[in-house]
C-alpha positions as CSV (number, residue, x, y, z in Angstrom):
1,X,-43.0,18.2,-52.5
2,X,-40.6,20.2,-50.2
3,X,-38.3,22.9,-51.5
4,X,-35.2,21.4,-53.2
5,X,-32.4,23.1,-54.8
6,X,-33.3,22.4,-58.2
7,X,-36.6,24.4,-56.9
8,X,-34.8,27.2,-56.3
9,X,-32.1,27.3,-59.0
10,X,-35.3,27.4,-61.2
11,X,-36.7,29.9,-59.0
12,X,-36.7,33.1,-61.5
13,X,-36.5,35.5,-59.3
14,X,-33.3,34.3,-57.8
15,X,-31.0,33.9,-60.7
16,X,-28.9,31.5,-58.9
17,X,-26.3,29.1,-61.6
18,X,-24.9,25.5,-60.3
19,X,-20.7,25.3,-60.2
20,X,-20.7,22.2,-58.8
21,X,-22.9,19.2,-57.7
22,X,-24.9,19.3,-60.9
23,X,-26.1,16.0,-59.9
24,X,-27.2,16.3,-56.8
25,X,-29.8,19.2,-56.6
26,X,-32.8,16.9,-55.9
27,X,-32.1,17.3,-52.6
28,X,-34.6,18.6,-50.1
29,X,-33.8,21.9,-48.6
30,X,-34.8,22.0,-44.9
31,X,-34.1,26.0,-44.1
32,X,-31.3,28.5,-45.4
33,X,-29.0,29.1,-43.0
34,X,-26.5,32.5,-43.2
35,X,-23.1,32.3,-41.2
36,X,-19.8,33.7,-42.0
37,X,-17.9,31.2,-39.2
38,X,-14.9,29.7,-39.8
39,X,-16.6,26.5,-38.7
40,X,-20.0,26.8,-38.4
41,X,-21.0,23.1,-38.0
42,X,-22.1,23.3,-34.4
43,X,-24.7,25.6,-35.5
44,X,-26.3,23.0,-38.2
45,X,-29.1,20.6,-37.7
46,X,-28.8,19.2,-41.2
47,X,-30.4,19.7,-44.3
48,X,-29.7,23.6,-44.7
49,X,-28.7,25.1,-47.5
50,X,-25.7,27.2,-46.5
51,X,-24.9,31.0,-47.6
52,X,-22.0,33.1,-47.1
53,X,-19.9,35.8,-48.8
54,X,-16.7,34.2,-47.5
55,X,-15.5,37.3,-44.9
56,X,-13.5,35.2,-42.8
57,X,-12.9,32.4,-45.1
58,X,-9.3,31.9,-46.9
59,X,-11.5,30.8,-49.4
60,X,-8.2,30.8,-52.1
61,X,-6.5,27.8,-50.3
62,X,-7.4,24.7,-51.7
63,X,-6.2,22.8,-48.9
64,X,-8.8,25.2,-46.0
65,X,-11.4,24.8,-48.4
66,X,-11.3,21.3,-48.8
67,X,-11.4,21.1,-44.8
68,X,-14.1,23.7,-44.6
69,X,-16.3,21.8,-47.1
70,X,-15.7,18.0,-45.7
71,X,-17.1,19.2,-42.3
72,X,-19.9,21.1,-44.0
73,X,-21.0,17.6,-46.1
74,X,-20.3,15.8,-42.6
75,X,-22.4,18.1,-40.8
76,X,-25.2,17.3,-43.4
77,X,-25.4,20.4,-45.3
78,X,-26.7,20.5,-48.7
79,X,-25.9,22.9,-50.2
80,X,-23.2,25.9,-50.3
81,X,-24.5,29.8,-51.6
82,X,-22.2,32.1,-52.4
83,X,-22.5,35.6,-53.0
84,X,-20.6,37.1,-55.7
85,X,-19.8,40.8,-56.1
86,X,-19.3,41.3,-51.7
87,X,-15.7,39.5,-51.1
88,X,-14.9,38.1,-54.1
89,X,-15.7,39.1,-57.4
90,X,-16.3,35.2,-58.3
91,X,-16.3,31.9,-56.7
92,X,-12.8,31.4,-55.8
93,X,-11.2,28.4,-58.1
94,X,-10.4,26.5,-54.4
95,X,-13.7,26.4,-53.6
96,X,-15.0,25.2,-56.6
97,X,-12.4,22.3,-57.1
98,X,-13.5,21.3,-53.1
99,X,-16.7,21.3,-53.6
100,X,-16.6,19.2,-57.0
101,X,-14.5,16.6,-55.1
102,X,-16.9,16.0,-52.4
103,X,-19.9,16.7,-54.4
104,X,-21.5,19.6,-52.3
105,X,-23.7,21.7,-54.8
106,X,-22.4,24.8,-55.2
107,X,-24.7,27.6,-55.8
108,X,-23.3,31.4,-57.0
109,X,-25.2,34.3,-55.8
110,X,-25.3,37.4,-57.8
111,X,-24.7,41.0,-55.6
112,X,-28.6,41.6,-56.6
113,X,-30.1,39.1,-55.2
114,X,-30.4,39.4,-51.6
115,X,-29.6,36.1,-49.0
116,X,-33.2,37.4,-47.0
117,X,-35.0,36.8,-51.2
118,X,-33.5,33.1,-51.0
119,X,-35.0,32.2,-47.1
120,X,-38.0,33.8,-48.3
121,X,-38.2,31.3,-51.1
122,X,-37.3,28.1,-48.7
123,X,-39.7,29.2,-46.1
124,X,-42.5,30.2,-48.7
125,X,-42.3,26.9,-50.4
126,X,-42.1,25.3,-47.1
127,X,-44.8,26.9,-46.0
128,X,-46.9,25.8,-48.8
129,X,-45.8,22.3,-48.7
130,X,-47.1,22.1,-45.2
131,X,-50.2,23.8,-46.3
132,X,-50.6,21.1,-48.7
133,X,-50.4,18.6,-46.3
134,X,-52.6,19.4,-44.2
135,X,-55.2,20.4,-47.2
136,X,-54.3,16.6,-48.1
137,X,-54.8,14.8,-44.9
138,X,-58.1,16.8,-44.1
139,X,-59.2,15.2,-47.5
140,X,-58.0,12.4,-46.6
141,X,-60.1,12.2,-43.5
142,X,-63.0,13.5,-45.6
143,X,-62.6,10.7,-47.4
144,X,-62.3,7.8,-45.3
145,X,-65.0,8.8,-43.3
146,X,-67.0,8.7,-46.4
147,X,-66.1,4.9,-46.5
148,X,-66.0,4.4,-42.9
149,X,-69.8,5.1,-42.8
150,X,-70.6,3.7,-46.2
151,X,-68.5,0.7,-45.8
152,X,-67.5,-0.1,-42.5
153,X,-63.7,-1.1,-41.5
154,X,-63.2,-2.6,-45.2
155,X,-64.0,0.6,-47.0
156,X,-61.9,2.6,-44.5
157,X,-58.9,0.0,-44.8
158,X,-59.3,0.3,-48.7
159,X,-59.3,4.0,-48.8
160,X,-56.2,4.4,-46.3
161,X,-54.2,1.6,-48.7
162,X,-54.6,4.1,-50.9
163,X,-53.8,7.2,-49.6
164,X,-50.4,6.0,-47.9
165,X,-49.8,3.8,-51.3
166,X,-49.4,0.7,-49.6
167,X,-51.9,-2.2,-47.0
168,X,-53.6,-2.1,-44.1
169,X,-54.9,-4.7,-42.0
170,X,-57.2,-4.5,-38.7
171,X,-56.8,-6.7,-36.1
172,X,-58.9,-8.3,-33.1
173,X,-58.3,-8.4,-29.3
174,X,-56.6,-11.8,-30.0
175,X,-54.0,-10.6,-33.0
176,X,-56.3,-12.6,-35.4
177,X,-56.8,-10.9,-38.9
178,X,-60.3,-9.8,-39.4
179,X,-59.8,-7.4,-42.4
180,X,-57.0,-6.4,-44.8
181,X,-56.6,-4.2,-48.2
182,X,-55.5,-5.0,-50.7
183,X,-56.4,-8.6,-50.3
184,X,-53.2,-10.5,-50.4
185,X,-52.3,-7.5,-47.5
186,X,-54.0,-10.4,-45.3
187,X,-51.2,-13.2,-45.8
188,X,-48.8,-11.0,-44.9
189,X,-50.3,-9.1,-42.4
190,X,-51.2,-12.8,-40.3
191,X,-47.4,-12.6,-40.0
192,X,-47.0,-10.3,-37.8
193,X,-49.4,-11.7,-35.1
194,X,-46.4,-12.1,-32.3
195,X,-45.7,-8.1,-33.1
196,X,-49.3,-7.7,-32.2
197,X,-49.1,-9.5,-29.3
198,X,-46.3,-7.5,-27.8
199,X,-48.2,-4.4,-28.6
200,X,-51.0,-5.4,-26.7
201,X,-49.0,-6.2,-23.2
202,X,-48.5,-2.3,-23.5
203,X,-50.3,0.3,-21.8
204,X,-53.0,1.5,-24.3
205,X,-52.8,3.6,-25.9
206,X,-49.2,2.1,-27.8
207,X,-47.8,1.7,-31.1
208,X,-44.6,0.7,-32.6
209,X,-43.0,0.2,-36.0
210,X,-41.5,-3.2,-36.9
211,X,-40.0,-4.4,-40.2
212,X,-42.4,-6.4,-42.9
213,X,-42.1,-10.4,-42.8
214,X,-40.2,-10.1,-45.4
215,X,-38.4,-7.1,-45.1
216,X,-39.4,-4.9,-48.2
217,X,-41.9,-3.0,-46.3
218,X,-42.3,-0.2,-42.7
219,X,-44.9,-1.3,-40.6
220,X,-46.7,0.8,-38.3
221,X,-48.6,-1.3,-35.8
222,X,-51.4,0.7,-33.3
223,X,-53.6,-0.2,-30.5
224,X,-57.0,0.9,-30.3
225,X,-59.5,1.6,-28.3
226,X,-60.1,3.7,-24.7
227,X,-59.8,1.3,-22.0
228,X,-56.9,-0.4,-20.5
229,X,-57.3,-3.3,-22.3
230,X,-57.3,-2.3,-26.4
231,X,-60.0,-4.2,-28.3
232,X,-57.9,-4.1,-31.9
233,X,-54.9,-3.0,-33.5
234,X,-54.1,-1.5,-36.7
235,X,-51.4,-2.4,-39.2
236,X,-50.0,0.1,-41.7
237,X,-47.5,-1.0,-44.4
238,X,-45.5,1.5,-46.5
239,X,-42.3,1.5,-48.4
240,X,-41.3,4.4,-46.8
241,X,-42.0,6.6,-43.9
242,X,-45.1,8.4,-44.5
243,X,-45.5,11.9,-44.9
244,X,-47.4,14.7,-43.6
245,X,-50.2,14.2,-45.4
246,X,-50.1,10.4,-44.9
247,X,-49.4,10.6,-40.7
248,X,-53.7,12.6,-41.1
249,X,-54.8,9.9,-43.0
250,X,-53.1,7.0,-40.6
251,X,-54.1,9.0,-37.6
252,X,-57.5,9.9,-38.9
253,X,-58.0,6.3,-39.5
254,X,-56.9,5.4,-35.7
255,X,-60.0,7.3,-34.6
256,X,-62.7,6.1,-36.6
257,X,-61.8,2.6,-36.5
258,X,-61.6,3.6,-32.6
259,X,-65.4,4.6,-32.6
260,X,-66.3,1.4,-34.8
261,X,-64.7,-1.1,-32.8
262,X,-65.2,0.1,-29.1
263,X,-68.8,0.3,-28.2
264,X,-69.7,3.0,-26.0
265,X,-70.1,2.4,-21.9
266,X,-73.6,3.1,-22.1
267,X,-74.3,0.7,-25.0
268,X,-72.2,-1.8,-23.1
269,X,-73.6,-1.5,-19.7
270,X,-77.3,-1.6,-21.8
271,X,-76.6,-4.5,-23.3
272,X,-75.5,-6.6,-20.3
273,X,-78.5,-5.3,-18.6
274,X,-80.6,-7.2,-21.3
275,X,-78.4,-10.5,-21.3
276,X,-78.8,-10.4,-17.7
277,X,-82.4,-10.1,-17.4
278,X,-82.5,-12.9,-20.3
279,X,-80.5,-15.0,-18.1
280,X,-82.5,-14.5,-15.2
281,X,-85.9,-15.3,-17.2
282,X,-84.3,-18.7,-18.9
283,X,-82.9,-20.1,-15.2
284,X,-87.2,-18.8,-13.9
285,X,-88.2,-21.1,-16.7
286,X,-89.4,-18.5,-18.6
287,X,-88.3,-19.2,-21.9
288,X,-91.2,-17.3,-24.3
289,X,-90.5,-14.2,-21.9
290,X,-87.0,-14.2,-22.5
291,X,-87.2,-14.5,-26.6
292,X,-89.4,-11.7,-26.1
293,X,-86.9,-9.6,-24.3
294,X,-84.0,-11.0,-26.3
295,X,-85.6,-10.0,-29.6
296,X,-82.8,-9.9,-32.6
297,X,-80.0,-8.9,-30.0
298,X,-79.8,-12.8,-28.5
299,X,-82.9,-13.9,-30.4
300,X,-80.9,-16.5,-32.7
301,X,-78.9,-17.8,-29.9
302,X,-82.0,-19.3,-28.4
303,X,-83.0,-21.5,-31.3
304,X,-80.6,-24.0,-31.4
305,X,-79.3,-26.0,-28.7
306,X,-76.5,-23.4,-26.1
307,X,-74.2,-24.3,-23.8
308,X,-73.9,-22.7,-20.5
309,X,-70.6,-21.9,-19.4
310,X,-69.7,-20.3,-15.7
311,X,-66.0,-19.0,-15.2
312,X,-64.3,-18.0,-11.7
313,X,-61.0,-16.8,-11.0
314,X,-58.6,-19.1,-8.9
315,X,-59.1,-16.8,-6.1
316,X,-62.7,-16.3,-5.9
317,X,-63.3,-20.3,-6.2
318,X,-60.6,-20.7,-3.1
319,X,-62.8,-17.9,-1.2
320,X,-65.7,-20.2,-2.2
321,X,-64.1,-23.4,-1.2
322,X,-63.3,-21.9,1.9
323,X,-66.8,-20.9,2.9
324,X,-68.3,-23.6,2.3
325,X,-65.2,-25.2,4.5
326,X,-63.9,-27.3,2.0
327,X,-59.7,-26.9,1.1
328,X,-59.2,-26.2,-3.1
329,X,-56.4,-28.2,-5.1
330,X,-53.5,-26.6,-5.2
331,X,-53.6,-24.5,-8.6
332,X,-49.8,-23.8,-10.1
333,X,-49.1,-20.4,-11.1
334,X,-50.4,-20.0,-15.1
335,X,-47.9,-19.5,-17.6
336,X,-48.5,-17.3,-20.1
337,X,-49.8,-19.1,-23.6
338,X,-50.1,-17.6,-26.9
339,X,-52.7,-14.7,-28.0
340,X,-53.9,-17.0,-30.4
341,X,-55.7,-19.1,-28.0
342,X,-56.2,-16.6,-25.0
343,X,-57.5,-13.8,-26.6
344,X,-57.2,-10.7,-25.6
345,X,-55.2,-8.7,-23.9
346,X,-53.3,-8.3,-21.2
347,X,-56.1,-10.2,-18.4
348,X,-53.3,-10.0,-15.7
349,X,-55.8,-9.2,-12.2
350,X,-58.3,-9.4,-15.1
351,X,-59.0,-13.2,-16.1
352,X,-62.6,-13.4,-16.1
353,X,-62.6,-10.0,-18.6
354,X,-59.6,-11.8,-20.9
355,X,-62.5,-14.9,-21.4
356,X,-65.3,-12.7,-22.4
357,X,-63.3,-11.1,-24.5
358,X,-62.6,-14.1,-26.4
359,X,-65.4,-15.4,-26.5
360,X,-66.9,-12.7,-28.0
361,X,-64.0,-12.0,-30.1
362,X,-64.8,-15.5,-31.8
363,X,-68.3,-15.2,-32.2
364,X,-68.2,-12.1,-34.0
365,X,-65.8,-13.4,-36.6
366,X,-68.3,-16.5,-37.0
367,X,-71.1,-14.3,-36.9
368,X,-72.7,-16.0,-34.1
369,X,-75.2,-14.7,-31.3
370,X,-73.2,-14.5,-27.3
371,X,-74.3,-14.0,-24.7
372,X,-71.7,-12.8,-21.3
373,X,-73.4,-11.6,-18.2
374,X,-71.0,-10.8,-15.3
375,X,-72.5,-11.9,-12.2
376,X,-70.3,-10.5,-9.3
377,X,-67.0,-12.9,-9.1
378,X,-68.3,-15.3,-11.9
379,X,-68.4,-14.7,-15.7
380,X,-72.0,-16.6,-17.2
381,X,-72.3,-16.9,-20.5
382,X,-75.1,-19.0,-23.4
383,X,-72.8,-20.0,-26.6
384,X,-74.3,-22.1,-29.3
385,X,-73.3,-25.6,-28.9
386,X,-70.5,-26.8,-31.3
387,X,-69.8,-23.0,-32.7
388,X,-67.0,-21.0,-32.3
389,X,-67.4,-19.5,-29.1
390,X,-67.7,-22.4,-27.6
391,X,-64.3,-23.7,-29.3
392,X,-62.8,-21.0,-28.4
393,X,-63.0,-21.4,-24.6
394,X,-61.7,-24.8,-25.0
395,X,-58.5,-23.5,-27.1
396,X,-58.0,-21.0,-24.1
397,X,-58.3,-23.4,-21.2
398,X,-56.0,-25.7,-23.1
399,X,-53.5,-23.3,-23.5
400,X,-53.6,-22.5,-20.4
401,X,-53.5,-26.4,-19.1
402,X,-50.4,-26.8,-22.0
403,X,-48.7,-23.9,-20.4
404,X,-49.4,-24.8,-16.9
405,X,-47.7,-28.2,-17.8
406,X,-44.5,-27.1,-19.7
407,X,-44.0,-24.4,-17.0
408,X,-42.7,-22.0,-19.4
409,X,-43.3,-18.1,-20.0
410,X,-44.5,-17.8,-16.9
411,X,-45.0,-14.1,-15.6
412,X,-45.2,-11.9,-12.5
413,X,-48.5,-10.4,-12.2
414,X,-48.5,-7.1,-12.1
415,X,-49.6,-6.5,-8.7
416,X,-47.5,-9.2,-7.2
417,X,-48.0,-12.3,-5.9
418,X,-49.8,-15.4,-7.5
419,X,-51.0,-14.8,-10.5
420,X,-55.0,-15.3,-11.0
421,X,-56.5,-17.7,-12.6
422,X,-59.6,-19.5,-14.9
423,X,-62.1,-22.0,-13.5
424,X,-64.4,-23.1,-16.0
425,X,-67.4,-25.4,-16.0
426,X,-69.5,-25.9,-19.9
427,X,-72.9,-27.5,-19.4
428,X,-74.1,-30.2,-21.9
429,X,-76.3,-28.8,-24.9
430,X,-79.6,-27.9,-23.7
431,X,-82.3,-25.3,-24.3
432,X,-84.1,-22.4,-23.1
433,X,-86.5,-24.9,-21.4
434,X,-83.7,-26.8,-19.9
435,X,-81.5,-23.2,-19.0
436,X,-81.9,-24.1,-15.1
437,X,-81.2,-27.3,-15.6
438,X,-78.1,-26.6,-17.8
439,X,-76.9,-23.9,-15.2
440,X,-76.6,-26.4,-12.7
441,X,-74.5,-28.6,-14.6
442,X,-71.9,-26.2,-15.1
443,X,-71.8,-25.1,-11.5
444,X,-71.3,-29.1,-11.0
445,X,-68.7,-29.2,-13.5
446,X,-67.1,-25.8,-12.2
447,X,-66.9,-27.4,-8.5
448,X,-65.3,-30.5,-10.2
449,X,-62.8,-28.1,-12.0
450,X,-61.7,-26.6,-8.2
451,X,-61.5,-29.3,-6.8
452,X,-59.0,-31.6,-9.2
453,X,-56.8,-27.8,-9.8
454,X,-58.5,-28.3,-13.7
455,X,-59.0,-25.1,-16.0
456,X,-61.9,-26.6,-17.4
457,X,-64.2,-29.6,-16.5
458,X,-67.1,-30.1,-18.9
459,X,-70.6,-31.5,-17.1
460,X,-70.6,-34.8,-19.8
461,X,-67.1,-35.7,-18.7
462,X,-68.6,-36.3,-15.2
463,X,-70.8,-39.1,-16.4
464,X,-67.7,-40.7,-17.7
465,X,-65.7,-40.9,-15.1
466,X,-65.7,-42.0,-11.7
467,X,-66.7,-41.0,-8.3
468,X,-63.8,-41.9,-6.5
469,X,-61.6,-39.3,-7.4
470,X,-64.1,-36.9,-5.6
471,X,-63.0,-38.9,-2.0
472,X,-59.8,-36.1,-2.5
473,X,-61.8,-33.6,-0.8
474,X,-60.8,-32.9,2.9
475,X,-64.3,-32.6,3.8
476,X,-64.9,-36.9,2.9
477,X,-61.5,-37.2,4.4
478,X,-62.3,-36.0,7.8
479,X,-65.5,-38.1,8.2
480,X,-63.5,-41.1,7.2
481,X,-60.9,-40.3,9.6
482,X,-63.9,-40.1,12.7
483,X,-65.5,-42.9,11.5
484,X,-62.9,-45.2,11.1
485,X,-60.5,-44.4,14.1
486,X,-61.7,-46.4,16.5
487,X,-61.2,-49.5,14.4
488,X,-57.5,-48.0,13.5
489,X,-57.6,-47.4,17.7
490,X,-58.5,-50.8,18.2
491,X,-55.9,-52.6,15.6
492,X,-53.1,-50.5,17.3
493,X,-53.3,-52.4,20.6
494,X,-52.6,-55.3,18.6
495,X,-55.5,-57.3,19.2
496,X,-56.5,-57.9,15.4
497,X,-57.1,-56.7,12.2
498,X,-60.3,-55.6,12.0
499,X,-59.5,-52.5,9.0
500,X,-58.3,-54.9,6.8
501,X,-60.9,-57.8,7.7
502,X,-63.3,-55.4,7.0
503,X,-62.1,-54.2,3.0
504,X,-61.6,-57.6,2.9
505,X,-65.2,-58.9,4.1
506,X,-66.9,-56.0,1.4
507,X,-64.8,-56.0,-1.6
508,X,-66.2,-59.6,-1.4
509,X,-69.8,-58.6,-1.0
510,X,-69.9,-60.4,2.2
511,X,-68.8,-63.5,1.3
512,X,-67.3,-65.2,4.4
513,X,-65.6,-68.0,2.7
514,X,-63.9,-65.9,0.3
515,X,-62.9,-63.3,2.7
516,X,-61.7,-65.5,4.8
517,X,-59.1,-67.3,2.0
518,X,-58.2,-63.3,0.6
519,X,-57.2,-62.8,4.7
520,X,-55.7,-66.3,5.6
521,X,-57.8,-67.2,8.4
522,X,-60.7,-69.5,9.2
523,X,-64.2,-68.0,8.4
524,X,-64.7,-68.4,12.1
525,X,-62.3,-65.8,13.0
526,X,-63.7,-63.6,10.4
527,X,-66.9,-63.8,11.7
528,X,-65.5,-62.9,15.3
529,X,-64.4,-60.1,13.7
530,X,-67.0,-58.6,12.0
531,X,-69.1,-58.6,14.7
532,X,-66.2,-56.8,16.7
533,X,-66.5,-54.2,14.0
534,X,-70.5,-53.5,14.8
535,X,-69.7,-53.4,18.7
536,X,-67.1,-50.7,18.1
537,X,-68.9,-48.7,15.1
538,X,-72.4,-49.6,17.5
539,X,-73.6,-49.5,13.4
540,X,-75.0,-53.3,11.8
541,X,-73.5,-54.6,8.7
542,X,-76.5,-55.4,7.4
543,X,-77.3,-52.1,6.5
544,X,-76.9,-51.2,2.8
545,X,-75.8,-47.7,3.9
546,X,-73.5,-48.6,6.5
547,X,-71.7,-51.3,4.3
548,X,-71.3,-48.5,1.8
549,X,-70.1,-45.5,4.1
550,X,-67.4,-47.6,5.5
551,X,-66.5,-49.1,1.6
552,X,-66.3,-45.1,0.8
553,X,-64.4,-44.4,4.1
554,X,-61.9,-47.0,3.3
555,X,-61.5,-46.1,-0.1
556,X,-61.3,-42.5,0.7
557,X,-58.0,-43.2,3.3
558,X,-56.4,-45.4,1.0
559,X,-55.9,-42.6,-1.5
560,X,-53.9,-40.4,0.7
C-alpha cells in the first residue's frame, strides 16, 4: 500500500495529532510538499500533503483561511501540516474551523520534529511500496511462466486472473474466444468481439481500454504478436485500474502469450517448405512419398478425403486474364464484412494472407490438420472435406459476396485505389491419389469465379449448371462476331433473313417443315436459304460441328 496519512500519523517517530479531517486520513499521500506562499496552488500536482508554519499567512482570519483552504482542497491537496512552536504557538482557531468545514485533514507539527523527518517518511514508504511492486510483479512473472510452460495459454490465463483479481480471455486473429479464466470469463469476454475488431485495424502493436458489457468491470484489450498483422489479442478485466504490481503481471503475460502464439520465421518458412514439397509430390502422383514427408505434421490430413482450394487476388487473376487475352468481369470494390467471417486482420494489399489466416485460424480451434502453401500470386491449400477450414472459407467468401451486395462499410485501401480482392476455386473431395486431378478442378472452378466477378466458385457447381453462361467471355464473343458477319453483312442489304432462318432451321434440329411454320414462309424458301448460308460461310450444314459452332455463335451474340 502507498503512504497514507493515517500511515504517518501512526508513524512514531513523528508525533503528528489530527485537528481536523479525522475521517478522511485513508488517503494516499503522493509527496510532501513545503511552501510558505500565499497561494501555492500553481505549484501542486495533487495528492501532496502540504506543510507550512504559516509566515505569510493571516492564518487568524477566518474568512482568508477559509479562501486559502477551498483552493488547497480544489487544487487536490490532502492534507495540511502545520508546525507548532515557529509562528504560532498553536493551530490558529481560523484554521481549524476552515479546515473542519471543508474537511481537509489537518495535521499539527510539534517544533521537534523536523518537515525534512516527515518527506523522509513519504519518500521511504514510497520507496518501499515501489520496491514491493516490483518484487511482486517479478513473482508474478515467475509465476506465470511456471504455468505458461506447464500449461499452456490456460494456465497462464488462470494465474493472471489471479494476480490482477479479476478474467482474462485470449483471443484469435478472427476476435473468436479460444480461452478464458475463470470460465464464465468466456460469456462475457465473446462480447466484446466488435472491440477486438477495432483493435486489430490498428497498427500492431495497439491496445486500448473499453468498458465491460455490462459495465461493472475495466477492460484492457492488447494485440499480440510481431508482425503487422497481430495473430491474437488479449483481454484483461478488473474492477479497478491495476497497480504496479499488476501492470508486470499483464505485461509479463503480453510476452509469453506473444512467444506461444506467433511461431518463429524460421519455423514458419520451415514449415511451408514441407507443405510445399508435399504439394508438389501429391500433384507428381506421389502419394506414399508425400505421407512419408508429411509425417505427423500433415500426416492426418491425408487420410480422409481433402479439398483443394486455390485463391488469387482480383488483380493477379485480371493480370492472368489479360495474358491469356481474355477481359475479367468487372469485380465491385469489397466492402468490408465482419471479423467473424473474415478472419484476421487488417488483409488490406494483403487478401491472400487474410485467407490463410483464417483458414488456419479455424482448423486449429477444431483441431484439424492444414495445409497453406503460397505459390507466388496464388494461395494453395488441402483442408479436410466437410471440416472447419473448409467452412470457414465459405463463411469468408460469403461475407464478402453479402457485403459486396449491400454495398456497405466499404473502405479505402490503404494505398489507394481499388481495393484487392478474393478469387477462390474449392475442388470436389478427392484424395492423395486424385491430388492432380483435384488441383485441376479448382483452377477450373477458379477461372469460372473470374470470369462471372464470383468470390468463390466450387468445381461440383459446374456440373450443375450450364455452359451457356461461359459464351460471356470476349474471347467466344469475337469468334462469333467473325463468323457470323457475313450473314449479318448479307441480311443488311436487305436481301433476306438468313440469321434468323438459320436459329430458326437448328433450334428445330433441321426440321424444314417446322422451321418453315416458326419463320412464316414456305419450306422452299427456307431451303433457298440455307443453302445461301453454306455459300457465304463456304462451311456444309451437314457437319455436326458446324451446325454446333454456329448454334454457339448465335447463342453467344444473343446474350449481349
Amino acid at each position: 500500500m502507498p503512504p497514507t496519512l493515517a500511515s504517518l500519523v501512526h508513524h512514531s517517530a513523528l508525533k503528528l495529532t489530527v485537528r481536523a479531517g479525522e475521517d478522511r486520513l485513508d488517503v494516499p499521500v503522493r509527496w510532501a510538499h513545503v511552501s510558505e506562499l500565499a497561494d501555492p496552488v500553481p505549484y501542486m500536482e495533487g495528492g501532496e500533503l502540504l506543510l507550512i508554519t504559516a509566515l505569510t499567512l493571516d492564518a487568524e482570519d477566518p474568512e482568508a483561511m477559509r479562501r486559502y483552504v477551498k483552493r488547497l482542497v480544489a487544487a487536490g491537496v490532502v492534507g495540511l501540516g502545520f508546525a507548532v512552536g515557529v509562528n504560532y504557538e498553536e493551530i490558529p482557531k481560523a484554521l481549524v474551523e476552515a479546515s473542519r468545514e471543508a474537511g481537509l485533514p489537518l495535521l499539527e507539527v510539534p517544533r521537534r520534529t523536523p518537515f525534512l523527518a516527515i518527506s523522509k517518511a513519504v519518500s521511504a514508504a514510497i520507496a518501499a511500496e515501489q520496491y514491493r511492486s516490483v518484487t511482486a510483479g517479478f513473482a508474478a512473472q515467475r509465476e506465470l511462466t511456471r504455468q505458461a510452460l506447464a500449461a499452456g495459454p490456460e494456465g497462464l490465463l488462470a494465474a493472471l486472473a489471479g494476480q490482477v483479481d479479476g478474467w482474462a480471455a485470449l483471443y484469435d486473429a478472427s476476435g473468436a474466444v479460444v480461452a478464458a479464466a475463470p470460465e464464465w470469463a468466456g460469456r462475457r469476454a465473446a462480447r466484446l468481439t466488435a472491440d477486438v475488431e477495432r483493435l486489430r485495424d490498428r497498427p500492431a502493436p495497439a491496445s486500448s481500454v473499453v468498458d465491460g458489457p455490462d459495465n461493472d468491470d475495466r477492460v484492457e484489450l492488447h494485440s499480440l504478436g510481431t508482425g503487422r498483422r497481430p495473430r491474437a489479442a488479449l483481454a484483461v478485466g478488473t474492477a479497478t485500474a491495476p497497480g504496479t504490481a499488476e501492470r508486470y503481471a499483464v505485461h509479463s503475460a503480453i510476452a509469453l502469450l506473444t512467444l506461444t502464439t506467433e511461431r518463429s520465421r524460421s519455423l514458419q518458412e520451415a514449415e511451408q517448405r514441407v507443405g510445399a514439397a508435399v504439394l508438389r509430390m501429391l500433384l507428381a502422383g506421389e502419394p506414399d512419398h508425400a505421407r512419408a514427408v508429411a509425417g505427423s505434421l500433415y500426416g492426418g490430413l491425408l487420410d480422409a478425403p481433402f479439398r483443394v482450394i486455390v485463391a488469387e487476388s482480383a488483380s493477379a487473376s485480371a493480370a492472368r486474364a489479360h495474358a491469356d487475352g481474355r477481359r475479367p468481369a468487372h469485380v465491385p470494390a469489397t466492402a468490408k464484412p465482419s471479423a467473424a467471417a473474415l478472419a484476421a486482420a487488417d488483409a488490406g494489399g494483403d487478401p491472400l494472407g487474410g485467407l490463410g489466416e483464417i483458414v488456419e485460424a479455424a482448423a486449429a480451434r477444431a483441431g484439424e490438420a492444414v495445409l497453406v502453401v503460397p505459390d507466388g500470386e496464388r494461395l494453395v491449400m488441402l483442408a479436410a472435406d466437410g471440416g472447419a477450414a473448409v467452412t470457414a472459407c465459405g463463411e469468408y467468401a460469403a461475407a464478402l459476396e453479402a457485403a459486396r451486395a449491400s454495398g456497405a462499410g466499404a473502405r479505402e485501401p490503404a494505398g489507394g485505389g481499388e481495393e484487392d480482392e478474393l478469387v477462390v476455386g474449392l475442388s470436389a473431395p478427392s484424395g492423395p491419389i486424385a491430388a492432380a486431378a483435384a488441383y485441376k478442378q479448382a483452377e477450373q472452378a477458379l477461372s469460372v469465379a473470374r470470369r462471372r466477378g464470383r468470390v468463390l466458385v466450387e468445381h461440383e457447381q459446374l456440373a450443375a449448371g450450364s455452359v451457356l453462361p461461359l459464351l460471356a467471355d470476349d474471347a467466344v464473343k469475337a469468334f462469333a462476331d467473325g463468323l457470323l458477319r457475313p450473314l449479318y453483312a448479307h441480311d443488311a442489304t436487305g436481301r433476306g433473313d438468313l440469321v434468323a432462318s438459320l436459329r430458326a432451321w437448328l433450334s428445330r434440329h433441321g426440321q424444314w417443315d417446322a422451321a418453315a411454320a416458326d419463320l412464316g414462309v414456305h419450306r422452299h424458301t427456307l431451303r433457298y436459304r440455307m443453302r445461301r448460308v453454306e455459300e457465304i460461310l463456304g462451311r456444309s450444314l451437314d457437319e455436326a460441328d458446324v451446325r454446333m459452332e454456329l448454334w454457339l455463335a448465335l447463342k453467344a451474340t444473343s446474350t449481349e
